[in-house]
C-alpha positions as CSV (number, residue, x, y, z in Angstrom):
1,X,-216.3,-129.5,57.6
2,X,-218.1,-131.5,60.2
3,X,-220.0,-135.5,60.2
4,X,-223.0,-135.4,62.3
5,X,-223.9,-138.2,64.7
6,X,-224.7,-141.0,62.7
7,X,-225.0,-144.7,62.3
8,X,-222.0,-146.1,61.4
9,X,-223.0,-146.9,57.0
10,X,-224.5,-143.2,57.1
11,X,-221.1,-142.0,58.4
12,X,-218.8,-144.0,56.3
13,X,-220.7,-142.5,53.4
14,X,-219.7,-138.9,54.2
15,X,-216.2,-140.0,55.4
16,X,-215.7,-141.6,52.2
17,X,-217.2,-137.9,50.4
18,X,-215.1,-135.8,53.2
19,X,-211.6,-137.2,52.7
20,X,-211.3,-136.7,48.3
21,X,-212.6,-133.4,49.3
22,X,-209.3,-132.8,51.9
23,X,-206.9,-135.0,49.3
24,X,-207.9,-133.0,46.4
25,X,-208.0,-129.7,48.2
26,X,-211.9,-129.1,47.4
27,X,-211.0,-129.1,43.4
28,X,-214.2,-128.1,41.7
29,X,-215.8,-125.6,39.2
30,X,-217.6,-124.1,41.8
31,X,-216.9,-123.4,45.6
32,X,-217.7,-125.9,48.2
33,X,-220.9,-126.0,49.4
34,X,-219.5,-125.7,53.3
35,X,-217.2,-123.2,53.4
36,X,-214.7,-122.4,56.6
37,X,-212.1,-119.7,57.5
38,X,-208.8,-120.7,55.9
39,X,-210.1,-123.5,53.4
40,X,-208.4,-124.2,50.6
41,X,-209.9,-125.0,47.0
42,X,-209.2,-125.3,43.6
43,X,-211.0,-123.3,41.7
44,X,-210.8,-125.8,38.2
45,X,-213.6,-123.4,36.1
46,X,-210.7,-120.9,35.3
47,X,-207.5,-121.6,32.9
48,X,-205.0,-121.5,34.9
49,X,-206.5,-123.3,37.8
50,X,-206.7,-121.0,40.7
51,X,-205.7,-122.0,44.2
52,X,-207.7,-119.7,46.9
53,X,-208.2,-119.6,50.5
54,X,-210.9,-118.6,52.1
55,X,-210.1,-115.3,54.4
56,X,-210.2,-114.7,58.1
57,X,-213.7,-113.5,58.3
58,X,-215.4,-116.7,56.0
59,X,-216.6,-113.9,53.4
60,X,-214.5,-114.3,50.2
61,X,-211.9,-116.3,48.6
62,X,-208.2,-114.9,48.5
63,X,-206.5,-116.3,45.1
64,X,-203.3,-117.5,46.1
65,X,-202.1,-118.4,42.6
66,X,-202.3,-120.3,39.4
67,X,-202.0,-124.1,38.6
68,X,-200.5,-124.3,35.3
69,X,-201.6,-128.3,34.5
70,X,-200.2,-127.8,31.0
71,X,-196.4,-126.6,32.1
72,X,-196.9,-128.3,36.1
73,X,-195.7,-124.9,37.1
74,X,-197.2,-123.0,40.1
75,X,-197.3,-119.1,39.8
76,X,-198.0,-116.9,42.3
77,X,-200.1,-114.0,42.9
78,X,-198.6,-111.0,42.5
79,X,-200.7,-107.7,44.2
80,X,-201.8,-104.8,43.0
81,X,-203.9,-102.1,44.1
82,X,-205.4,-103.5,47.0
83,X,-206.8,-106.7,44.6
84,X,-204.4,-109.4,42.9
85,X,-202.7,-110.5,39.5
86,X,-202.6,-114.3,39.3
87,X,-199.3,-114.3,37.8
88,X,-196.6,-111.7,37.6
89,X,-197.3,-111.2,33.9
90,X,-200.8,-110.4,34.7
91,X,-199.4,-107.8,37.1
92,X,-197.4,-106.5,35.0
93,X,-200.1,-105.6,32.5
94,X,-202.3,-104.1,35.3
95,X,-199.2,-102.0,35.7
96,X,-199.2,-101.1,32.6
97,X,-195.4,-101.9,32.1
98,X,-194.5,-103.2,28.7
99,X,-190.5,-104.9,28.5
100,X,-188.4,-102.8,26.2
101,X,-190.6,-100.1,26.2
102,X,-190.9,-98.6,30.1
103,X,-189.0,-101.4,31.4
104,X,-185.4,-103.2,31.0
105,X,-185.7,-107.1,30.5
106,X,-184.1,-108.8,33.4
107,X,-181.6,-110.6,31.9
108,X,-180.2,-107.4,29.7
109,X,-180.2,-105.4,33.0
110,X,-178.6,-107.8,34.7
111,X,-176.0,-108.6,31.9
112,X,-175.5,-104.7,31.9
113,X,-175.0,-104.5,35.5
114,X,-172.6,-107.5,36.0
115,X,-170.3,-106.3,32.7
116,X,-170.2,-102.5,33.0
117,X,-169.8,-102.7,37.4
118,X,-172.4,-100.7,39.5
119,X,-171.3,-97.1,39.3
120,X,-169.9,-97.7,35.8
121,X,-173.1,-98.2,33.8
122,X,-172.8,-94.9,31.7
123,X,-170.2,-95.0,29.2
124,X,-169.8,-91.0,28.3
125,X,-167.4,-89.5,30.9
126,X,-168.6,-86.0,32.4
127,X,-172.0,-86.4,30.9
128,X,-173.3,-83.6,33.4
129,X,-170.9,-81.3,32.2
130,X,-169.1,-80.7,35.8
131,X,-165.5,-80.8,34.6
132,X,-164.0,-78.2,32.9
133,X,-160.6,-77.8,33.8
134,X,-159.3,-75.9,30.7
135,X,-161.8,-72.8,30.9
136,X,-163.2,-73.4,34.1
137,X,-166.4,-71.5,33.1
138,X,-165.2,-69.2,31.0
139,X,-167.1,-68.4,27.8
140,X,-164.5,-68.9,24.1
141,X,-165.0,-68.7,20.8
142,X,-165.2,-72.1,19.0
143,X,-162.2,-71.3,16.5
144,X,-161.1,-74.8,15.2
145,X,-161.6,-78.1,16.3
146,X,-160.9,-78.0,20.1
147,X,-162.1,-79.7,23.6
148,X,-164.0,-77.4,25.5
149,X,-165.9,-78.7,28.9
150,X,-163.7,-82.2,29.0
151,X,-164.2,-85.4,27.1
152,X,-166.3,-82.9,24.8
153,X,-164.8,-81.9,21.4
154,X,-166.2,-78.7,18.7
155,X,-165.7,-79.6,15.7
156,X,-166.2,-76.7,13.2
157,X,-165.5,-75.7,9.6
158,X,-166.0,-71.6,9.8
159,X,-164.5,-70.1,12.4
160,X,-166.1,-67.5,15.2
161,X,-169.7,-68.6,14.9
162,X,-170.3,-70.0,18.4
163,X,-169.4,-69.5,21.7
164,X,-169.4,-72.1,24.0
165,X,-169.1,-71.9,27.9
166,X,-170.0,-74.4,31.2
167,X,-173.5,-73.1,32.4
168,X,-173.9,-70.2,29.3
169,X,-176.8,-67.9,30.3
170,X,-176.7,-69.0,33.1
171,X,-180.8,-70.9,32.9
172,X,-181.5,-72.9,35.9
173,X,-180.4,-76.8,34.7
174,X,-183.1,-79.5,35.1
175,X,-183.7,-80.8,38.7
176,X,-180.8,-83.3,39.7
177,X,-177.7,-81.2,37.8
178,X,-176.0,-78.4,38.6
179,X,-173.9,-77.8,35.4
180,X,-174.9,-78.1,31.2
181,X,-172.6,-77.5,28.0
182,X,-174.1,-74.5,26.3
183,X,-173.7,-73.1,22.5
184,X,-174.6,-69.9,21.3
185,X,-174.7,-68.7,18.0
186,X,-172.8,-65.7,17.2
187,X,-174.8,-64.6,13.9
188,X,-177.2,-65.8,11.2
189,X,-175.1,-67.7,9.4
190,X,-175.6,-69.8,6.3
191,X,-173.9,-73.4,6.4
192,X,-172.8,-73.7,3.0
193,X,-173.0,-77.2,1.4
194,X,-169.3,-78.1,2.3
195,X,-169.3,-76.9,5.7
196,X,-170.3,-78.4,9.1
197,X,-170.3,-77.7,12.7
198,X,-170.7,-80.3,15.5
199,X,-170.0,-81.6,18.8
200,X,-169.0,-85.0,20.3
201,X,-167.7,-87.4,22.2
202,X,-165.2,-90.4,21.6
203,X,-165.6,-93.5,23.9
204,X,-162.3,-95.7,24.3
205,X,-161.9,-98.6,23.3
206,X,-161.6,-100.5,26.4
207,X,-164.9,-98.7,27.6
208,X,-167.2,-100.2,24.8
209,X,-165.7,-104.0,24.4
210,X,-168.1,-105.4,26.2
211,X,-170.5,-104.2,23.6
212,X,-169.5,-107.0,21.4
213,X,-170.3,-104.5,18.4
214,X,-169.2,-106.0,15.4
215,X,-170.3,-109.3,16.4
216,X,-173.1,-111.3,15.9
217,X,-173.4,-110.9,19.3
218,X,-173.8,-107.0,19.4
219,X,-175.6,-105.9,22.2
220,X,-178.2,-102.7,22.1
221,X,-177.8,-99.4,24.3
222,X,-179.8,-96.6,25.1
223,X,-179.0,-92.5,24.7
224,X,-180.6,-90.5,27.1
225,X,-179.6,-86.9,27.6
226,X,-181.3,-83.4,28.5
227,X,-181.4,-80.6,26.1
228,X,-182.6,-77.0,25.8
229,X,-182.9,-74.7,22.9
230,X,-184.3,-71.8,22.2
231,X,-185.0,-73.3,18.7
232,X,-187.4,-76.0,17.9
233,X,-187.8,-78.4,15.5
234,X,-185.8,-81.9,14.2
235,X,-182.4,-81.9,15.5
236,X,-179.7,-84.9,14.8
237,X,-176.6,-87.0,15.6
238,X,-174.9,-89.9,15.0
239,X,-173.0,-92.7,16.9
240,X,-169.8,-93.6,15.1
241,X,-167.0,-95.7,14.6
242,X,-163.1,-95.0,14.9
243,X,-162.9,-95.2,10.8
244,X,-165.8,-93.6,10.1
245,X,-167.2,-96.0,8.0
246,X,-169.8,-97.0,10.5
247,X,-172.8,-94.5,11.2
248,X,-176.1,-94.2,12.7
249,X,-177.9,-91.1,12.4
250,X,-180.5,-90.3,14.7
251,X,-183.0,-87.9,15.1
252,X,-185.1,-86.0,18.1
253,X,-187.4,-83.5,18.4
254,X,-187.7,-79.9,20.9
255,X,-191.1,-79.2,21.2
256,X,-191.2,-76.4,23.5
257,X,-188.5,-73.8,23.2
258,X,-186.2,-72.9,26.1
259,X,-187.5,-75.6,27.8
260,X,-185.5,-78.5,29.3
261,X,-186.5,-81.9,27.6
262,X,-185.9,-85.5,28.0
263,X,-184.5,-87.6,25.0
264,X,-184.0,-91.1,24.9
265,X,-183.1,-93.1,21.6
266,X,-182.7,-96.3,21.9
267,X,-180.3,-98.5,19.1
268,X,-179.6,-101.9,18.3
269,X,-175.6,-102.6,18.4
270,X,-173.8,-103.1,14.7
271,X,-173.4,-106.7,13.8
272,X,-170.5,-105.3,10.9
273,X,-167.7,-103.0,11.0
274,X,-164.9,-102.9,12.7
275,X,-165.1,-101.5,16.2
276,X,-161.9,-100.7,18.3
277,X,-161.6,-102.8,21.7
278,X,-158.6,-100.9,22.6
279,X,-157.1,-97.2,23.7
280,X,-158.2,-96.4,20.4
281,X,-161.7,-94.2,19.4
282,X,-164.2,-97.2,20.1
283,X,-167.7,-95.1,19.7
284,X,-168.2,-91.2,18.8
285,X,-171.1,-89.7,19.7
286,X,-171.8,-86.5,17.8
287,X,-174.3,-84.2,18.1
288,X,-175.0,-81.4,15.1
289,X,-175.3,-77.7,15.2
290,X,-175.4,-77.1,11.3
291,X,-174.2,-79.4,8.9
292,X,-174.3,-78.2,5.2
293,X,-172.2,-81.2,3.8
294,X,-174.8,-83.2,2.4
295,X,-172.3,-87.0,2.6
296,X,-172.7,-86.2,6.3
297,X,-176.2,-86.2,6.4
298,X,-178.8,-89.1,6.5
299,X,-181.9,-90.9,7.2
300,X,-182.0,-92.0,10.9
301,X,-183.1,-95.2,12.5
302,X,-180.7,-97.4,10.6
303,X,-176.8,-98.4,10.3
304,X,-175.1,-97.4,7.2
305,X,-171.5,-97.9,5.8
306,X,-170.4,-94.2,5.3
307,X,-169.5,-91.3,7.7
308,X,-173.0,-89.7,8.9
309,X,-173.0,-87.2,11.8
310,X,-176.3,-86.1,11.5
311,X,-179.3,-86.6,9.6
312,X,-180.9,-84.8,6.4
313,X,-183.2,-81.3,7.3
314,X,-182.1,-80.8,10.8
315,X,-182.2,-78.0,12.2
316,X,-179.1,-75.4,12.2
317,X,-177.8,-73.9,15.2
318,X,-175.8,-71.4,13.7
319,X,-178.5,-70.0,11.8
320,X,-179.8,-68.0,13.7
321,X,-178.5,-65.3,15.5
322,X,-178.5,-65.3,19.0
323,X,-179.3,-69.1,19.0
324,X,-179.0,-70.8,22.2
325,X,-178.4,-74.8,22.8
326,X,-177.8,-76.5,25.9
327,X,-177.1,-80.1,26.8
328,X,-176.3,-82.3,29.9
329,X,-177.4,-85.6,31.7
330,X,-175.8,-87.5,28.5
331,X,-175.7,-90.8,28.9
332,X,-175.4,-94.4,26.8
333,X,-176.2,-97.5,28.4
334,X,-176.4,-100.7,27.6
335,X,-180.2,-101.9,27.0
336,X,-183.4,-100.7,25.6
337,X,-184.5,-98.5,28.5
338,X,-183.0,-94.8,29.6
339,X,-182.3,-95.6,33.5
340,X,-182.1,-92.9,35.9
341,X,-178.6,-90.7,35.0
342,X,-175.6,-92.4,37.0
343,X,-174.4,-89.7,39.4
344,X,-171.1,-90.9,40.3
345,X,-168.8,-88.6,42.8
346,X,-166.6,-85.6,41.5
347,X,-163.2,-87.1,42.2
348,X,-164.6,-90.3,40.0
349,X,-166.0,-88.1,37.3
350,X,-162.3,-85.6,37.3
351,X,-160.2,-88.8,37.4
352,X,-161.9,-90.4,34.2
353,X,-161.6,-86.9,32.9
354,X,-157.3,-86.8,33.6
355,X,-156.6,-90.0,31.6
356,X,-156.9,-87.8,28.7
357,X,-156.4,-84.1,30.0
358,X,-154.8,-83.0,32.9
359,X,-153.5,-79.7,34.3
360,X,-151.5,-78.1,36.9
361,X,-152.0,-74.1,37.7
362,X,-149.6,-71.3,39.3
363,X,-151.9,-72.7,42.4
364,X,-149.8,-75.5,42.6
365,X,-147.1,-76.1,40.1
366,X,-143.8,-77.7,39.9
367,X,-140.7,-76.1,40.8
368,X,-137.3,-77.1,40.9
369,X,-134.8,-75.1,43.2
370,X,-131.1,-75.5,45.1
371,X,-127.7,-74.3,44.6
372,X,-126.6,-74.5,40.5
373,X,-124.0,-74.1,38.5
374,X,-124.2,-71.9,34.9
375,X,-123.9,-74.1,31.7
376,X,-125.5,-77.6,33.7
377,X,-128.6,-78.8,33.2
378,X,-131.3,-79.8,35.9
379,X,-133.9,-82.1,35.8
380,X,-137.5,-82.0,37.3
381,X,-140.0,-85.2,37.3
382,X,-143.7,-84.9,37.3
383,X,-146.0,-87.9,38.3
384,X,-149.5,-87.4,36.5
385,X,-152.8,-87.9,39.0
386,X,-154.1,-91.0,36.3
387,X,-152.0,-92.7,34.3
388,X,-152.9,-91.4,30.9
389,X,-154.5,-93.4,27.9
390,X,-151.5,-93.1,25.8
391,X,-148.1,-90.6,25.7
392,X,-149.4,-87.1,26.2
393,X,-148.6,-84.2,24.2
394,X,-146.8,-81.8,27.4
395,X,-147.7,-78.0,27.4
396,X,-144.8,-76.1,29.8
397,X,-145.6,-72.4,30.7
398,X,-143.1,-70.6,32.3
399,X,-144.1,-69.2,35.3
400,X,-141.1,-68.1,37.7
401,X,-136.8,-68.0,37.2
402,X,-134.0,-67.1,38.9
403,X,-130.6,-68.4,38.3
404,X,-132.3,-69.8,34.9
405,X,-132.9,-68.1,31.4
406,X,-136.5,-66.6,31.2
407,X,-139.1,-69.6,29.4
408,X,-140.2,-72.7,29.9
409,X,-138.1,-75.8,30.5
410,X,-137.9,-78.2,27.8
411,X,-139.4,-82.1,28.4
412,X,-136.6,-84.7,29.0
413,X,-139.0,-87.5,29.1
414,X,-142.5,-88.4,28.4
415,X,-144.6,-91.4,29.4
416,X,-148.0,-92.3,30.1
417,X,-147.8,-91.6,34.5
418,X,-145.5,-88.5,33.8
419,X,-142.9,-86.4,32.5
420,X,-139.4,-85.2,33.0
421,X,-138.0,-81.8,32.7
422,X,-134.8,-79.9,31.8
423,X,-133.1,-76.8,32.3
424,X,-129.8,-75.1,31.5
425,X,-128.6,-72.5,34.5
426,X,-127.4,-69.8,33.4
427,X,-125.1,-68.6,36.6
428,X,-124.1,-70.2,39.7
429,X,-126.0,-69.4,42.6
430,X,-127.9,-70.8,45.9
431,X,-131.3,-70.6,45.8
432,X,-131.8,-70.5,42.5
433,X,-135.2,-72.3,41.0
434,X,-137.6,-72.9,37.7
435,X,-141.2,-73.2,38.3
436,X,-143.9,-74.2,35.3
437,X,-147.2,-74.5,34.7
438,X,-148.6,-77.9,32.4
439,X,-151.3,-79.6,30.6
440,X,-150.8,-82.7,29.3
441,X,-153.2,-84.2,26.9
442,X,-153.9,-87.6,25.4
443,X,-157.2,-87.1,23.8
444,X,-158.8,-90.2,21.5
């Protein structure tokens, strides 16, 4: 902007044009008619009002941001793809991100992240199937209702139709995991209309109060997991509460057989019901393999008052022979969006595992030894890794004796961080020792 050489009323004319123009930052519908690098104006023919400066090279306007005169809020430009969104919602859209859909509202993330702890966000324990300290990879028969890989339970009404082993023929697991749970089916078997096979997980209490299920203040999560059948088709599950009076059955699809693919359900929380805070089963999460009792069986999407593990028509596992299923990444979440499955370390992942399983080997196992006397009892203590949810039940294996009767020592003691032992000699010598092997399980 520039006042030529004037007399003085000729120049006290523009003056008096010049400095509304600087006050008001050039405000106008269209651009000034003198333009200069790094002008401001205020472009007032758009709603919002758009505050732009003119560029380096005195060639185009750069939009700043928006005026809001309604709100007397300021927003500014967000960019995107070289050009400019004049607020962040505009940016957004150009994005094509949609809240609740591909991304997490920022408040329910950040609620997430501040209750659960970064590194804790997942609330299923060995989701990527890496611990399996009571087969270590072995293949077995699903017989009765057992825990396999840990944290995961069968739960079966026929016996000897699946097998079920860590990493079971042996596919190549999607990119980012290592290790899956895998079913097989051992025939083509018919699920009668009072039978049912399943698997699942129960969340403790402690793990899901934060939840505030229950309440009117019940908050929604997310399941994501990977799966990977050689069948294809509708397959379903349910989440649960502790008295089973609480369900809701979902549904997902396989589309491509033998191919890994990427589920997500997402799930409002349950305003009703009662839902355990404490060491107690606070969520199940069940998957179905074949579920012939029709009570069991409903219509996902919605909460219902009754025991549902899966939902009506899906498809069976077990009937057909030679049926492969295979699941890992599992993970539930608070919030509408699947995030990215929370790797945390192995010795995390194994110690979550031990508050409810744990077990010592022949590779290292206790052993009590010194000079005895025959007809007096010695005692052995054992200090668990993780203090367990509740009072274990204690396995003893006999593994070595001398100077002792052949068996396993009895327990003297149980608690939650360990366990005593005692044993009778049965002569009087130096040297003499009991050794054991353990498990010690305080499953939900």
């Amino acid at each position: 902007m520039s006042i030529a050489n004037q007399g003085f009323p000729a120049f006290r004319a523009d003056l008096n044009d010049a400095l509304p123009a600087l006050a008001s930052n050039n405000s106008g519908a269209t651009e000034p008619s003198t333009m200069f690098a790094h002008q401001w104006w205020v472009d007032t023919s758009a709603t919002p009002n758009l505050l732009k400066q003119r560029n380096a090279d005195n060639d185009a306007w750069i939009t700043v941001g928006s005026l809001d005169q309604a709100a007397d809020t300021f927003n500014v430009a967000v960019a995107q793809g070289g050009t400019g969104s004049a607020t962040a919602l505009a940016a957004r859209a150009a994005l094509g991100l949609v809240i609740g859909t591909n991304v997490q509202a920022y408040s329910s993330t950040l609620d997430s992240y501040s209750s659960s702890g970064a590194g804790f966000r997942n609330k299923i324990i060995n989701g990527k199937m890496g611990i399996d300290q009571r087969n270590a990879g072995a293949s077995v028969t699903v017989n009765s209702n057992v825990y396999n890989l840990d944290r995961w339970q069968s739960a079966v009404s026929q016996a000897g139709k699946l097998t079920i082993q860590q990493n079971a023929g042996s596919v190549t697991p999607p990119p980012g995991f290592t290790n899956y749970l895998g079913y097989t089916s051992t025939s083509a078997y018919s699920v009668g209309t009072t039978e049912y096979f399943w698997f699942s997980q129960s969340i403790e209490g402690f793990n899901i109060a934060d939840l505030n299920w229950g309440t009117a203040n019940a908050k929604t999560v997310t399941l994501s997991f990977q799966v990977y059948s050689s069948l294809t088709g509708a397959f379903g599950g349910a989440l649960q509460n502790s008295a089973q009076n609480r369900s809701y059955p979902f549904s997902y699809t396989v589309s491509l057989a033998n191919t890994w693919t990427s589920i997500s359900i997402t799930i409002a929380g349950d305003t009703t019901g009662t839902w355990l805070t404490t060491n107690g089963i606070g969520i199940q999460v069940l998957f179905g393999l074949g579920i012939g009792l029709t009570s069991l069986n409903g219509t996902a999407g919605a909460w219902v008052g009754s025991q549902k593990n899966s939902v009506t028509g899906a498809t069976s596992v077990v009937g057909t022979s030679g049926a492969t299923f295979y699941i890992t990444g599992v993970q539930l979440e608070e919030g509408s969006v699947a995030t990215p499955f929370e790797h945390r370390q192995y010795g995390q992942e194994l110690a979550l595992c031990q508050r409810y399983y744990e077990i010592a080997t022949t590779s290292f196992s206790p052993i009590f030894s010194g000079m005895v006397t025959s007809g007096s009892a010695y005692y052995l203590s054992v200090k668990y890794s993780v203090i367990k949810r509740a009072i274990a039940t204690v396995l003893l294996t006999s593994a070595a004796n001398s100077g002792f009767p052949a068996g396993a020592p009895s327990v003297a003691n149980n608690g939650a961080d360990g366990f005593n032992t005692v044993k009778t000699a049965n002569s009087t010598v130096n040297g003499s020792f009991y050794q054991f092997t353990w498990a010690s399980a305080a499953e939900l």
